[in-house]
N, CA and C atoms of all chains as a GROMACS GRO file, in nm:
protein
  600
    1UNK      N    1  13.423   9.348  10.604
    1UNK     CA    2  13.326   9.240  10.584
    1UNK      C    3  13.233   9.277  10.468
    2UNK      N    4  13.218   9.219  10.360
    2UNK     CA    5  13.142   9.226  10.285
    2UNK      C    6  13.018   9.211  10.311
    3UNK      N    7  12.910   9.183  10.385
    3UNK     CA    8  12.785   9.213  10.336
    3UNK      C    9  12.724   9.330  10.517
    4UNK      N   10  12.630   9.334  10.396
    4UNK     CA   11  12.587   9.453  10.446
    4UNK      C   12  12.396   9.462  10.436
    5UNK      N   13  12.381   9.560  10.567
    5UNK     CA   14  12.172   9.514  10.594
    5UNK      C   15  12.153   9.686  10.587
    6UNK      N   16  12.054   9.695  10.540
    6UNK     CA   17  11.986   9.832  10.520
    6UNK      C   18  11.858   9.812  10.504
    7UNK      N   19  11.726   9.886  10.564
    7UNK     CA   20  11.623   9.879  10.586
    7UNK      C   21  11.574   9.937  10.471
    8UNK      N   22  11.487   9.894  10.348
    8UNK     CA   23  11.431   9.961  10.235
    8UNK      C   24  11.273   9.934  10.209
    9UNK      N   25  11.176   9.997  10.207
    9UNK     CA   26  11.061  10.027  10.264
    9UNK      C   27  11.030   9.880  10.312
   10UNK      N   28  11.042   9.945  10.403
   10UNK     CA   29  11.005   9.858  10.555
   10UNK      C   30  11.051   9.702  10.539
   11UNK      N   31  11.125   9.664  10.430
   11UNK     CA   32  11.184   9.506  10.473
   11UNK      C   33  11.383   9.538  10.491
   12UNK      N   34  11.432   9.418  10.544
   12UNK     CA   35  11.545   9.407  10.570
   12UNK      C   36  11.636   9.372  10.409
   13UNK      N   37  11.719   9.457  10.419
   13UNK     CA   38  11.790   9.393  10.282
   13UNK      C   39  11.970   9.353  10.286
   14UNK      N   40  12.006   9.201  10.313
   14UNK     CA   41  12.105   9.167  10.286
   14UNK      C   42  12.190   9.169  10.206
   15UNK      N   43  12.282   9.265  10.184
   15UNK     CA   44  12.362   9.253  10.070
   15UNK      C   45  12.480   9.255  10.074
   16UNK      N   46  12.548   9.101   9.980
   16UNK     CA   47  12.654   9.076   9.999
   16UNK      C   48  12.755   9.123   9.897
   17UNK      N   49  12.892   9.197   9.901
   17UNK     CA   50  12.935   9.248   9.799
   17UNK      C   51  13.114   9.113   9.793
   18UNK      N   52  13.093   9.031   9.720
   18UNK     CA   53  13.242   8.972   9.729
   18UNK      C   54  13.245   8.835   9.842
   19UNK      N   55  13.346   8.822   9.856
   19UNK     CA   56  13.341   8.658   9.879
   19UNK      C   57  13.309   8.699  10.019
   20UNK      N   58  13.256   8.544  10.123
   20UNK     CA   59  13.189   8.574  10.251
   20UNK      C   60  13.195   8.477  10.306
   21UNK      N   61  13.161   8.465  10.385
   21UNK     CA   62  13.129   8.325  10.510
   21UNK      C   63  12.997   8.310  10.564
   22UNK      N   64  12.950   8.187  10.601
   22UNK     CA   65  12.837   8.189  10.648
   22UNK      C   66  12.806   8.304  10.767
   23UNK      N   67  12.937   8.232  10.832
   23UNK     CA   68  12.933   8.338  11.012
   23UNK      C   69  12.897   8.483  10.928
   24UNK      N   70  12.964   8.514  10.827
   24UNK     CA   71  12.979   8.669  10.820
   24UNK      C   72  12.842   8.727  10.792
   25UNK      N   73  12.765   8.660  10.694
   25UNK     CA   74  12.634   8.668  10.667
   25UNK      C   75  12.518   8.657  10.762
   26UNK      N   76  12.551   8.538  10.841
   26UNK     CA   77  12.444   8.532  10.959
   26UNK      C   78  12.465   8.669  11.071
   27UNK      N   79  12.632   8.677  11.072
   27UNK     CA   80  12.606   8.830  11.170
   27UNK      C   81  12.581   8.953  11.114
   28UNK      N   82  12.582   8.969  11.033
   28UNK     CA   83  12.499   9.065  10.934
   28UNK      C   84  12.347   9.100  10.926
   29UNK      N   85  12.326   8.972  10.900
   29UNK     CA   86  12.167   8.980  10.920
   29UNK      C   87  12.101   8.966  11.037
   30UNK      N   88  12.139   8.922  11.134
   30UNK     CA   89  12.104   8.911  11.301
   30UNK      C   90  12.176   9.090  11.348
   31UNK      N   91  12.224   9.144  11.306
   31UNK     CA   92  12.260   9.303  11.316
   31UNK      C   93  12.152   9.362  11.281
   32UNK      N   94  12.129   9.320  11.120
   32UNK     CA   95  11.969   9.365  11.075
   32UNK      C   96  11.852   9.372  11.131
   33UNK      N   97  11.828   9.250  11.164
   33UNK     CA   98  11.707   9.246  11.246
   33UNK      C   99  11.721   9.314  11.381
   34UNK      N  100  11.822   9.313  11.426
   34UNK     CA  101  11.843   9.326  11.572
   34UNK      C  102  11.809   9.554  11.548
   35UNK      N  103  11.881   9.587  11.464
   35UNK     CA  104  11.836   9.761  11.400
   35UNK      C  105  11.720   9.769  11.347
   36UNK      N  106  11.618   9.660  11.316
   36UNK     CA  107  11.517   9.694  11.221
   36UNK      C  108  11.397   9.701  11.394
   37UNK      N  109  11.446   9.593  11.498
   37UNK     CA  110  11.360   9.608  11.588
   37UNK      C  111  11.374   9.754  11.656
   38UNK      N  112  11.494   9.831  11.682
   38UNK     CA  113  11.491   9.926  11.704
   38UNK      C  114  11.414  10.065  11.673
   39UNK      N  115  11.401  10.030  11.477
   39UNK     CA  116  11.358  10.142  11.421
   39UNK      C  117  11.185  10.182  11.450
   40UNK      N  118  12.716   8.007  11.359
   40UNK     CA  119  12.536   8.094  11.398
   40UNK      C  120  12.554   8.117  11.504
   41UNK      N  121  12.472   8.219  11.494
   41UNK     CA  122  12.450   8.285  11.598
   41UNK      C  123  12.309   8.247  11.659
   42UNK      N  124  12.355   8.261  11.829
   42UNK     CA  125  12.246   8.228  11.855
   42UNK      C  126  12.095   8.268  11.925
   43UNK      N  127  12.023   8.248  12.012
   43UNK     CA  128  11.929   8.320  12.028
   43UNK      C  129  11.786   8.282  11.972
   44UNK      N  130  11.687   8.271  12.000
   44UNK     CA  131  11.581   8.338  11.901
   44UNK      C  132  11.544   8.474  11.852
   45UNK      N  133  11.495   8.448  11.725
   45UNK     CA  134  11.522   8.576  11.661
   45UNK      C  135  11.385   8.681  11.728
   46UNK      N  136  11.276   8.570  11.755
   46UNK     CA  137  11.157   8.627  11.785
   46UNK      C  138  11.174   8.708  11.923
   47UNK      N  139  11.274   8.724  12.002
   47UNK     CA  140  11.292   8.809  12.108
   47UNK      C  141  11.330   8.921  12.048
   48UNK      N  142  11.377   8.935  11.990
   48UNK     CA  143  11.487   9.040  11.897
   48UNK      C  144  11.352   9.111  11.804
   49UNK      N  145  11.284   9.110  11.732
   49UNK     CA  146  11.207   9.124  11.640
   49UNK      C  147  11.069   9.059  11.640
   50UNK      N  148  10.977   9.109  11.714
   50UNK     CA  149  10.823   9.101  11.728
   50UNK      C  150  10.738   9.119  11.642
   51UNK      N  151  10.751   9.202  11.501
   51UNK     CA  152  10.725   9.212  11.394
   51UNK      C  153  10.774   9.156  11.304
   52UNK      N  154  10.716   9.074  11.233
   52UNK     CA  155  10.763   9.001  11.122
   52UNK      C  156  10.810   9.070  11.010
   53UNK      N  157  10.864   9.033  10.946
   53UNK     CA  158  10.950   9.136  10.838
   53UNK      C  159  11.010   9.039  10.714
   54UNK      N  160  11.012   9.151  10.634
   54UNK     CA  161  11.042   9.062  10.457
   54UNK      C  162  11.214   9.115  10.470
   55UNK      N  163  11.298   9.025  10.403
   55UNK     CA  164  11.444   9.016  10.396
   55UNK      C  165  11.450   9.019  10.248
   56UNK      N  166  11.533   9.069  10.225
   56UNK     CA  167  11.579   9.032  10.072
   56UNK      C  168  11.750   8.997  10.081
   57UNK      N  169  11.801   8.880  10.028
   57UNK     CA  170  11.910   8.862  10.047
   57UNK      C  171  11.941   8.913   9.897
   58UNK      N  172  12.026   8.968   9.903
   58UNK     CA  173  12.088   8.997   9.767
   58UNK      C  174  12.236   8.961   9.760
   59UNK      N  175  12.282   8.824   9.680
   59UNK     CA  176  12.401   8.767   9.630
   59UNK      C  177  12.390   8.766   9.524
   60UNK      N  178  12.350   8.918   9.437
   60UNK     CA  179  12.372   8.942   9.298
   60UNK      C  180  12.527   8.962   9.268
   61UNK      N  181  12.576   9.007   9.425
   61UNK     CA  182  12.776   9.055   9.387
   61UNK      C  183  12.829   9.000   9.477
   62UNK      N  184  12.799   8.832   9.503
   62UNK     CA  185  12.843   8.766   9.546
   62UNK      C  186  12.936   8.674   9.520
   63UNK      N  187  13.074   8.662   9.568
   63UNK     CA  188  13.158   8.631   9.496
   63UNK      C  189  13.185   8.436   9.518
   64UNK      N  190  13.223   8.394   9.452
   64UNK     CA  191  13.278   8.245   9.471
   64UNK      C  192  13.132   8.174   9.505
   65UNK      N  193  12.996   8.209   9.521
   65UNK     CA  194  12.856   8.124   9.556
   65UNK      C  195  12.875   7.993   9.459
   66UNK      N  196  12.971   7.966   9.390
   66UNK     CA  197  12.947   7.859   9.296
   66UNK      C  198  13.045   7.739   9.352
   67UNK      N  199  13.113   7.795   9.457
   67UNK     CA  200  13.222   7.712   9.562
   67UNK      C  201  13.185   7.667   9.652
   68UNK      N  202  13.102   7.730   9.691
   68UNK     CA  203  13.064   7.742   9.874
   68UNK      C  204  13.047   7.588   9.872
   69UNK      N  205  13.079   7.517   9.968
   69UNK     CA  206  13.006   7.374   9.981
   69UNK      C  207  12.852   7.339  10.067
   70UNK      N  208  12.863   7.231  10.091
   70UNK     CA  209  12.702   7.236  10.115
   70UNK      C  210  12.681   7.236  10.231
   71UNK      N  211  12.795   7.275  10.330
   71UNK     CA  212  12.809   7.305  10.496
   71UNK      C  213  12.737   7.462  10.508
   72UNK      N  214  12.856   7.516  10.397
   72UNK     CA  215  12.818   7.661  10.388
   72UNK      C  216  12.667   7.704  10.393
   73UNK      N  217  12.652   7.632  10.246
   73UNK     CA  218  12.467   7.674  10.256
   73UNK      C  219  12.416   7.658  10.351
   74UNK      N  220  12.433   7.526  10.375
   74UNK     CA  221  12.302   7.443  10.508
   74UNK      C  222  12.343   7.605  10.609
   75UNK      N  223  12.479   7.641  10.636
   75UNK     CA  224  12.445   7.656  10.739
   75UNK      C  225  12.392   7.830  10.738
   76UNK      N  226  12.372   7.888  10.619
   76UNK     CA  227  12.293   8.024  10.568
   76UNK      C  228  12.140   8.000  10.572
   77UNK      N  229  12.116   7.876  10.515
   77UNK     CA  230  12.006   7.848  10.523
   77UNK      C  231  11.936   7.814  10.648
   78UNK      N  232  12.020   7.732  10.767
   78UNK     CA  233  11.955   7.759  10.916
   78UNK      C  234  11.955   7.921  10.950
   79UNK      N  235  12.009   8.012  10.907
   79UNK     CA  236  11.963   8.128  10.973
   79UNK      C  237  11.822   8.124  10.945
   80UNK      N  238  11.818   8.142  10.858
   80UNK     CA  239  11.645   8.168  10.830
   80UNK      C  240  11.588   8.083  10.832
   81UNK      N  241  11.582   7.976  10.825
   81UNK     CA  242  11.502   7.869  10.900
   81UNK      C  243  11.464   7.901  11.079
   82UNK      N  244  11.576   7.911  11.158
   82UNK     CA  245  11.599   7.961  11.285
   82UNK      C  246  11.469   8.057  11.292
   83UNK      N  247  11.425   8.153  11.205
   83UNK     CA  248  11.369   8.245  11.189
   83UNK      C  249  11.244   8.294  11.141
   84UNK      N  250  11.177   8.186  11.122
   84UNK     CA  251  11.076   8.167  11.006
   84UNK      C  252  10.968   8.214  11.064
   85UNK      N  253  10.960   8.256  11.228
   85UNK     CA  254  10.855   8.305  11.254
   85UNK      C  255  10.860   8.439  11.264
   86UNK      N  256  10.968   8.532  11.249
   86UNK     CA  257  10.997   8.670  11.247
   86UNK      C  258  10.993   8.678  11.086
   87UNK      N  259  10.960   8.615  11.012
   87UNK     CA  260  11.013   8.631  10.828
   87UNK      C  261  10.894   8.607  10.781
   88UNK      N  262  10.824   8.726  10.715
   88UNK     CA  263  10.711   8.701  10.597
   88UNK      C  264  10.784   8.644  10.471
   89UNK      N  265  10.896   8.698  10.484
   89UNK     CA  266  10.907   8.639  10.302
   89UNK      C  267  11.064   8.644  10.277
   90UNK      N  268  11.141   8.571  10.201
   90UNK     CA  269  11.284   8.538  10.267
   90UNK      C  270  11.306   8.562  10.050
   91UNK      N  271  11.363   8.682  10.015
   91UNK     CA  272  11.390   8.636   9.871
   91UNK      C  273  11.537   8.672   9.851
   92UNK      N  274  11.568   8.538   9.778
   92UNK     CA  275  11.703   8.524   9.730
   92UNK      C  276  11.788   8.600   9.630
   93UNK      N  277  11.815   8.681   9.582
   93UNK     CA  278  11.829   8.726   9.432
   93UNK      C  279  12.000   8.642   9.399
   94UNK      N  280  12.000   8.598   9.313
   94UNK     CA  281  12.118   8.534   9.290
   94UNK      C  282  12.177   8.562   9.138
   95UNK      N  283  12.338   8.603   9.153
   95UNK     CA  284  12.419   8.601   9.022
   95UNK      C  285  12.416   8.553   8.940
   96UNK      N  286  12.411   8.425   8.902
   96UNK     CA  287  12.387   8.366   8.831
   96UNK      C  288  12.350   8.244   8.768
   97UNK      N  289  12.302   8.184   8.693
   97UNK     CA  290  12.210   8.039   8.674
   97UNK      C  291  12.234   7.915   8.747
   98UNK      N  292  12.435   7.943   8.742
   98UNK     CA  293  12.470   7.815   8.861
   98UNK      C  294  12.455   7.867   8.992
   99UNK      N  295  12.446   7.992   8.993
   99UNK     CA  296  12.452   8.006   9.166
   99UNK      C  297  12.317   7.953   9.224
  100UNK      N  298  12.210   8.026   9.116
  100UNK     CA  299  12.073   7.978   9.133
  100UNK      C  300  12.034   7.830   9.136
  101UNK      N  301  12.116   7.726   9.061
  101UNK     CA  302  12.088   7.604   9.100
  101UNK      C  303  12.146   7.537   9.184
  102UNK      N  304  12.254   7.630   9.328
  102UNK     CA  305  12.251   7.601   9.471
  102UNK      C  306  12.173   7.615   9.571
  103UNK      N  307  12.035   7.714   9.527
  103UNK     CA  308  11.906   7.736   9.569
  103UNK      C  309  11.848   7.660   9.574
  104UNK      N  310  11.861   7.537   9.466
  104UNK     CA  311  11.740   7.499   9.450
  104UNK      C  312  11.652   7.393   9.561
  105UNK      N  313  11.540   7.383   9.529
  105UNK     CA  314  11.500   7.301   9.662
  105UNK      C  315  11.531   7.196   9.678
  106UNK      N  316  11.620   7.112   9.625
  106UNK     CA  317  11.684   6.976   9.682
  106UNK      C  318  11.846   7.008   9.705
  107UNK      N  319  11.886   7.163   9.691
  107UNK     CA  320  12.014   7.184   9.774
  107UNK      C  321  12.050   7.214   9.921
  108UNK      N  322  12.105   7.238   9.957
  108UNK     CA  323  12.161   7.203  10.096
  108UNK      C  324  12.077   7.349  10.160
  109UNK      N  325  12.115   7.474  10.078
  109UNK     CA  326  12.021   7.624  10.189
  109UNK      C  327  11.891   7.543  10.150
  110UNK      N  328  11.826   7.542  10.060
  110UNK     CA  329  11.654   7.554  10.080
  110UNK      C  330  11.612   7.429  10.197
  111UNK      N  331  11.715   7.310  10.181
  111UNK     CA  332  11.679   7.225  10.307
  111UNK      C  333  11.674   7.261  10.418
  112UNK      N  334  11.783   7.341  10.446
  112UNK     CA  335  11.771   7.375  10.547
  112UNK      C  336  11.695   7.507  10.636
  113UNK      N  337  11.674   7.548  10.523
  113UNK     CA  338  11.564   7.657  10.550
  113UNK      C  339  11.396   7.608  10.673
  114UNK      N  340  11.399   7.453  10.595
  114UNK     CA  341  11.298   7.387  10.599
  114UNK      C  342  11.198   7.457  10.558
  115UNK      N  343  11.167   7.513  10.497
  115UNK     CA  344  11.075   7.527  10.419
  115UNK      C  345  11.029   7.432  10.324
  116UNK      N  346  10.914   7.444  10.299
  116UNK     CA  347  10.838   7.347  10.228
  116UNK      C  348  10.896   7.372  10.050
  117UNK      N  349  10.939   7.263   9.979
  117UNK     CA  350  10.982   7.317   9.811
  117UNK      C  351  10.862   7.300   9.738
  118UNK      N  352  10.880   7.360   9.687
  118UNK     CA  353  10.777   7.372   9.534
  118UNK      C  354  10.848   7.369   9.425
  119UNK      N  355  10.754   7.321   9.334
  119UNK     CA  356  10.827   7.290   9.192
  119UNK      C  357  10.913   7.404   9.136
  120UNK      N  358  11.034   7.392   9.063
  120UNK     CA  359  11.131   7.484   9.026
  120UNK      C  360  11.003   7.574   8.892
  121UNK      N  361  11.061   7.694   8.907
  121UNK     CA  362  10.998   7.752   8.786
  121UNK      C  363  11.077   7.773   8.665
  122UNK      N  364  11.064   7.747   8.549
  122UNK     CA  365  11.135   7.799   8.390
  122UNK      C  366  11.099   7.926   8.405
  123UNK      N  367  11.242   7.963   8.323
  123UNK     CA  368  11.197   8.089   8.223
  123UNK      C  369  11.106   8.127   8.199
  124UNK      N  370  11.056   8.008   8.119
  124UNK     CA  371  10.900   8.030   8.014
  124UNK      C  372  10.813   8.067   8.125
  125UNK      N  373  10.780   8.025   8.265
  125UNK     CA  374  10.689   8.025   8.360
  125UNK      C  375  10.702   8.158   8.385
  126UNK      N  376  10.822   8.190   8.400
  126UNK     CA  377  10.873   8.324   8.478
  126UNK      C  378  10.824   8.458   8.383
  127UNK      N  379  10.835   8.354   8.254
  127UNK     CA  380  10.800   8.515   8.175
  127UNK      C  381  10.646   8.533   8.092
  128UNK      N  382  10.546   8.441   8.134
  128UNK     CA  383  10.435   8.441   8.131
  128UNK      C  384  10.359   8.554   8.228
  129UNK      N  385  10.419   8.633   8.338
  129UNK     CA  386  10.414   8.686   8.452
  129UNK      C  387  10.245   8.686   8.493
  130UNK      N  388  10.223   8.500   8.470
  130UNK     CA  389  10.080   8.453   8.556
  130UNK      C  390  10.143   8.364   8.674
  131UNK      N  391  10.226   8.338   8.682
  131UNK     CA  392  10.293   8.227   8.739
  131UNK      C  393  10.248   8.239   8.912
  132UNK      N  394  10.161   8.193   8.992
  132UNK     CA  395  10.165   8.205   9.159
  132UNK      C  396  10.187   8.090   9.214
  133UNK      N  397  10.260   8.097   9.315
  133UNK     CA  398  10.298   7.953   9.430
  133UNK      C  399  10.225   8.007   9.567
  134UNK      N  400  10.213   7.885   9.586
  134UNK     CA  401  10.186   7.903   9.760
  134UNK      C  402  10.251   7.887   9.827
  135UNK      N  403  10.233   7.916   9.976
  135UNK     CA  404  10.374   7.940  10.018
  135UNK      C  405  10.439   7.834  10.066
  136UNK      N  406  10.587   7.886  10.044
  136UNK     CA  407  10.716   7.803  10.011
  136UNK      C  408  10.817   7.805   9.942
  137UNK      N  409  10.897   7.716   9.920
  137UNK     CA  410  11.027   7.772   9.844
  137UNK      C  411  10.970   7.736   9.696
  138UNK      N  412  11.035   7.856   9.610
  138UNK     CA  413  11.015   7.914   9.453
  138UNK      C  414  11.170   7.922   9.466
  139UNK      N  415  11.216   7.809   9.356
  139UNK     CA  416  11.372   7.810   9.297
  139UNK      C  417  11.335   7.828   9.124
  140UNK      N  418  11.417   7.922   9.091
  140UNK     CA  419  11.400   7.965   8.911
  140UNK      C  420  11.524   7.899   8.840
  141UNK      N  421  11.454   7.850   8.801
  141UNK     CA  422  11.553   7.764   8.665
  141UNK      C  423  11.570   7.828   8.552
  142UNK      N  424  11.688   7.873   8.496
  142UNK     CA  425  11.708   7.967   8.368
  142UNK      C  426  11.792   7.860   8.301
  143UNK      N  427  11.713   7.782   8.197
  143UNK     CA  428  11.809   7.692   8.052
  143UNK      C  429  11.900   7.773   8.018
  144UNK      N  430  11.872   7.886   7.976
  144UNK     CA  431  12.010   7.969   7.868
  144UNK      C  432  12.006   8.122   7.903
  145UNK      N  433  12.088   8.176   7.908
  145UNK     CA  434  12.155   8.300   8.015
  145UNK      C  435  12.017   8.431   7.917
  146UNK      N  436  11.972   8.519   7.979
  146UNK     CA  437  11.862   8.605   7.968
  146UNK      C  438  11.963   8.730   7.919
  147UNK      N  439  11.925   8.813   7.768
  147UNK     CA  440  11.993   8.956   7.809
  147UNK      C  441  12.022   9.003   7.952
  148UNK      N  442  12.130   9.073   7.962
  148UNK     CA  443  12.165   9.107   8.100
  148UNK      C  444  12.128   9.314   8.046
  149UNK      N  445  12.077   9.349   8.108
  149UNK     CA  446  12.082   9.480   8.112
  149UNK      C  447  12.189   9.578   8.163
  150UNK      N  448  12.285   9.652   8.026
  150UNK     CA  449  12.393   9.670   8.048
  150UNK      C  450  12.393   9.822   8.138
  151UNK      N  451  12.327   9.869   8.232
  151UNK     CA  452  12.357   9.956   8.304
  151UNK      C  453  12.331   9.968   8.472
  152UNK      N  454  12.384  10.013   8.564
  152UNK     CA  455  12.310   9.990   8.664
  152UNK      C  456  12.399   9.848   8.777
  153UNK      N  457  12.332   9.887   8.892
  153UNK     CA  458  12.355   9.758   8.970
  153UNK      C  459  12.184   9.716   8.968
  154UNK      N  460  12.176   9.590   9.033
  154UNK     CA  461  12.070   9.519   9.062
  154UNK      C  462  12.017   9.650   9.167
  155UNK      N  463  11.859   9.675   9.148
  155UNK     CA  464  11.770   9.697   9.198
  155UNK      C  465  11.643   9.676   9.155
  156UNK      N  466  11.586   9.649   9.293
  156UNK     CA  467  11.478   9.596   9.334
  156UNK      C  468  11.337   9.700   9.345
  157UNK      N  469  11.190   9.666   9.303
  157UNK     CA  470  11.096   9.728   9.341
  157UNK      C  471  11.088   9.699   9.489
  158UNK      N  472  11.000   9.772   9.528
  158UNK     CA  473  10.920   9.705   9.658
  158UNK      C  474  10.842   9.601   9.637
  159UNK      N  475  10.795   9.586   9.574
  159UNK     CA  476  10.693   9.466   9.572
  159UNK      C  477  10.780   9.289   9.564
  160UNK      N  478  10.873   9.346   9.538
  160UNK     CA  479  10.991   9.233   9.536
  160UNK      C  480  10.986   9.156   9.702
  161UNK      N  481  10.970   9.287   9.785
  161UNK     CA  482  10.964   9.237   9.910
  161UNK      C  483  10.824   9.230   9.987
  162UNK      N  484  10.735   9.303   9.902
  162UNK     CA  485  10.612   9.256   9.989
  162UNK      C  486  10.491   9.228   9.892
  163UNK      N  487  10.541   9.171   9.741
  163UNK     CA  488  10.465   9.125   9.691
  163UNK      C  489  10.343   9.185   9.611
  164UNK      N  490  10.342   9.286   9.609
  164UNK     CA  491  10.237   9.358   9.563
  164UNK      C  492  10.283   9.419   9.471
  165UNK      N  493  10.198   9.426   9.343
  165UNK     CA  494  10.216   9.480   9.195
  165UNK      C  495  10.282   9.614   9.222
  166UNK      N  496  10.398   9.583   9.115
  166UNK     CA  497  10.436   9.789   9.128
  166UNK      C  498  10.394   9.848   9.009
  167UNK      N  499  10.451   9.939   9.002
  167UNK     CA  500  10.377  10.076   8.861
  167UNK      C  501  10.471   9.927   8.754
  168UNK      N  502  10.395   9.940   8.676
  168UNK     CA  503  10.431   9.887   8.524
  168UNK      C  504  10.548   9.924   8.447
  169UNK      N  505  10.632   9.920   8.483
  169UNK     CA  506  10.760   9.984   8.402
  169UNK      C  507  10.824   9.918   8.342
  170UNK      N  508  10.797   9.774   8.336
  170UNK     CA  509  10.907   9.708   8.226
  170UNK      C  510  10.786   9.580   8.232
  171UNK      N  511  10.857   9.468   8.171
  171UNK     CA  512  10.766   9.338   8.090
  171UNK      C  513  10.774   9.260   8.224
  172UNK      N  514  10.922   9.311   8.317
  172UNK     CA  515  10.924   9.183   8.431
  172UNK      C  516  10.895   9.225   8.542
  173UNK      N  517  10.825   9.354   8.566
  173UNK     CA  518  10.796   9.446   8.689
  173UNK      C  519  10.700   9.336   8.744
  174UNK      N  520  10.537   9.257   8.678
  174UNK     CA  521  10.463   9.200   8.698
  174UNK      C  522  10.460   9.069   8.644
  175UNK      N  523  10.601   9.019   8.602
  175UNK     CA  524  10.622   8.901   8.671
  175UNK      C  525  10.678   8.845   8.830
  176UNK      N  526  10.764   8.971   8.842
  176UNK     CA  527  10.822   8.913   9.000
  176UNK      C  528  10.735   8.965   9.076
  177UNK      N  529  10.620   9.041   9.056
  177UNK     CA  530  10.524   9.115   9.133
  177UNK      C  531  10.411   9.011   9.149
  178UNK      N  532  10.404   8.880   9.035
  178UNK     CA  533  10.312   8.825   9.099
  178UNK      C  534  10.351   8.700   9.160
  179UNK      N  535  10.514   8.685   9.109
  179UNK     CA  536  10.533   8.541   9.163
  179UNK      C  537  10.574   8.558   9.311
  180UNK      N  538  10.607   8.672   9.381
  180UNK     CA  539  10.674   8.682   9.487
  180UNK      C  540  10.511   8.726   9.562
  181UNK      N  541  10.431   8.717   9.542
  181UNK     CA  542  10.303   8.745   9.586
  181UNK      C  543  10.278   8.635   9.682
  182UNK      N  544  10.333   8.537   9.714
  182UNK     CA  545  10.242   8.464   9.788
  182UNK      C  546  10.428   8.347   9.868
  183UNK      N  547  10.527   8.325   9.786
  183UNK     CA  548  10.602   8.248   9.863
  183UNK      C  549  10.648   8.299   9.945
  184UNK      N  550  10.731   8.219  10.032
  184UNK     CA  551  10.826   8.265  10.178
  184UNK      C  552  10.942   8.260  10.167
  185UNK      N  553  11.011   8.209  10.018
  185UNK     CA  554  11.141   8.185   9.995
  185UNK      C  555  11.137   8.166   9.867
  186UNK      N  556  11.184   8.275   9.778
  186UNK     CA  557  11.225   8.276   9.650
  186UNK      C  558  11.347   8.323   9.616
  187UNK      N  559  11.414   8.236   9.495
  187UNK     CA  560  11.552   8.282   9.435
  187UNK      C  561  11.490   8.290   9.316
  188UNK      N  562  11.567   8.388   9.271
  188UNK     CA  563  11.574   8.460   9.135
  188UNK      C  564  11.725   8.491   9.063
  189UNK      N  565  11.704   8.478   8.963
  189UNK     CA  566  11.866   8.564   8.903
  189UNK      C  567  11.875   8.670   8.893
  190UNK      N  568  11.962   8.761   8.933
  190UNK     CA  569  11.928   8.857   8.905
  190UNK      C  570  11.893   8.913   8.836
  191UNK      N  571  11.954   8.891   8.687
  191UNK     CA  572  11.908   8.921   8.506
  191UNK      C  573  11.750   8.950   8.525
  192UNK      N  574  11.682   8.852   8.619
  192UNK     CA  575  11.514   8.851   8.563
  192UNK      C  576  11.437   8.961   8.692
  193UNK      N  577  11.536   9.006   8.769
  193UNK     CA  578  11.500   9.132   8.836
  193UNK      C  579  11.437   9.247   8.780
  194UNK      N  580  11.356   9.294   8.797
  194UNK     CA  581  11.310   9.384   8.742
  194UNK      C  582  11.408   9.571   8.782
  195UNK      N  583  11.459   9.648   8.708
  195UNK     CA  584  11.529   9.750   8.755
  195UNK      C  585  11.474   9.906   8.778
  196UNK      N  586  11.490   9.955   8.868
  196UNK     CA  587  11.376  10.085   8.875
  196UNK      C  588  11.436  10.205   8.929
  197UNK      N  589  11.506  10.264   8.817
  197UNK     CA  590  11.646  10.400   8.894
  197UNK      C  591  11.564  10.456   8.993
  198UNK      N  592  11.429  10.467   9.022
  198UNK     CA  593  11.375  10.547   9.133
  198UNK      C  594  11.424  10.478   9.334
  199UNK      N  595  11.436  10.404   9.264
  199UNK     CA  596  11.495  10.306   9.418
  199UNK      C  597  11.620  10.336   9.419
  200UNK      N  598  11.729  10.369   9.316
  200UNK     CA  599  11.868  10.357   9.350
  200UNK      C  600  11.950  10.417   9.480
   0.00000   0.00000   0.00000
């Protein structure tokens, strides 16, 4: 799956590398948030 | 979509940066697609200080814009598109809301590097001075909740890489 969430001082960062889907993006970033509440 | 509220998940509000600087086909997607990228964060708007777009390129950026299908559905409030010229005055501030950048004719692209971002990209606040566009996106991202940018007018800072 191309995109990808990594936490970089202190905001969430979505990044998509190559073609995608909405679904793929929204579960990406709902992953994000869902690790950023953790941290 | 997924579903849920996000505000169970995340009690602290938090800045996103979407980055579809190496995003492939954004000039295809139809306007299902967007709308339905753009309800994520809409869905979300109370866990999100600040939602910024960085986008590939001038057409991708004018699927941003606020009468396209994501910023509608973002619901966020639009604000007038910004020029170049606005962008590179780096006085330019909005209140908050969607900031879509309009680029007439393609900007030197800086031939090294991938796209990176200061911090202030995401929380708005001036960074060290290192290039002409460090404190333009430092002041325009100062105050909206949803900005696209091209990437070209990103400011680049090997210390983040």
């Amino acid at each position: 799956m191309p995109v990808f969430t990594r936490m970089r001082d202190e905001g969430l960062v979505v990044t998509v590398d190559g073609d995608y889907t909405a679904g793929e993006l929204s579960r990406a970033g709902e992953r994000g948030l869902r690790l950023r509440r953790r941290a | 979509m997924s579903g849920g509220s996000a505000s169970d998940d995340v009690p602290n509000p938090v800045a996103v940066l979407l980055d579809l600087s190496g995003a492939a086909g954004l000039e295809k997607k139809s306007p299902d697609d967007l709308r339905l990228v753009g309800e994520f964060f809409g869905e979300r708007q109370d866990i999100l200080t600040r939602v910024a777009v960085l986008t590939p390129s001038d057409a991708a950026n004018d699927l941003l814009d606020s009468g396209g299908a994501f910023a509608a559905a973002t619901g966020i409030p639009s604000r007038p598109s910004l020029t170049a010229a606005k962008l590179s005055s780096g006085c330019r501030r909005v209140g908050r809301g969607l900031a879509v950048s309009r680029v007439p004719r393609p900007c030197p692209v800086p031939s090294h590097g991938a796209p990176l971002v200061h911090r202030s990209y995401l929380h708005g606040s001036a960074g060290p001075n290192t290039g002409k566009r460090r404190p333009v996106v430092g002041n325009l991202l100062a105050a909206p909740t949803l900005v696209g940018l091209p990437a070209h007018l990103v400011a680049r800072d090997a210390r983040l890489a």
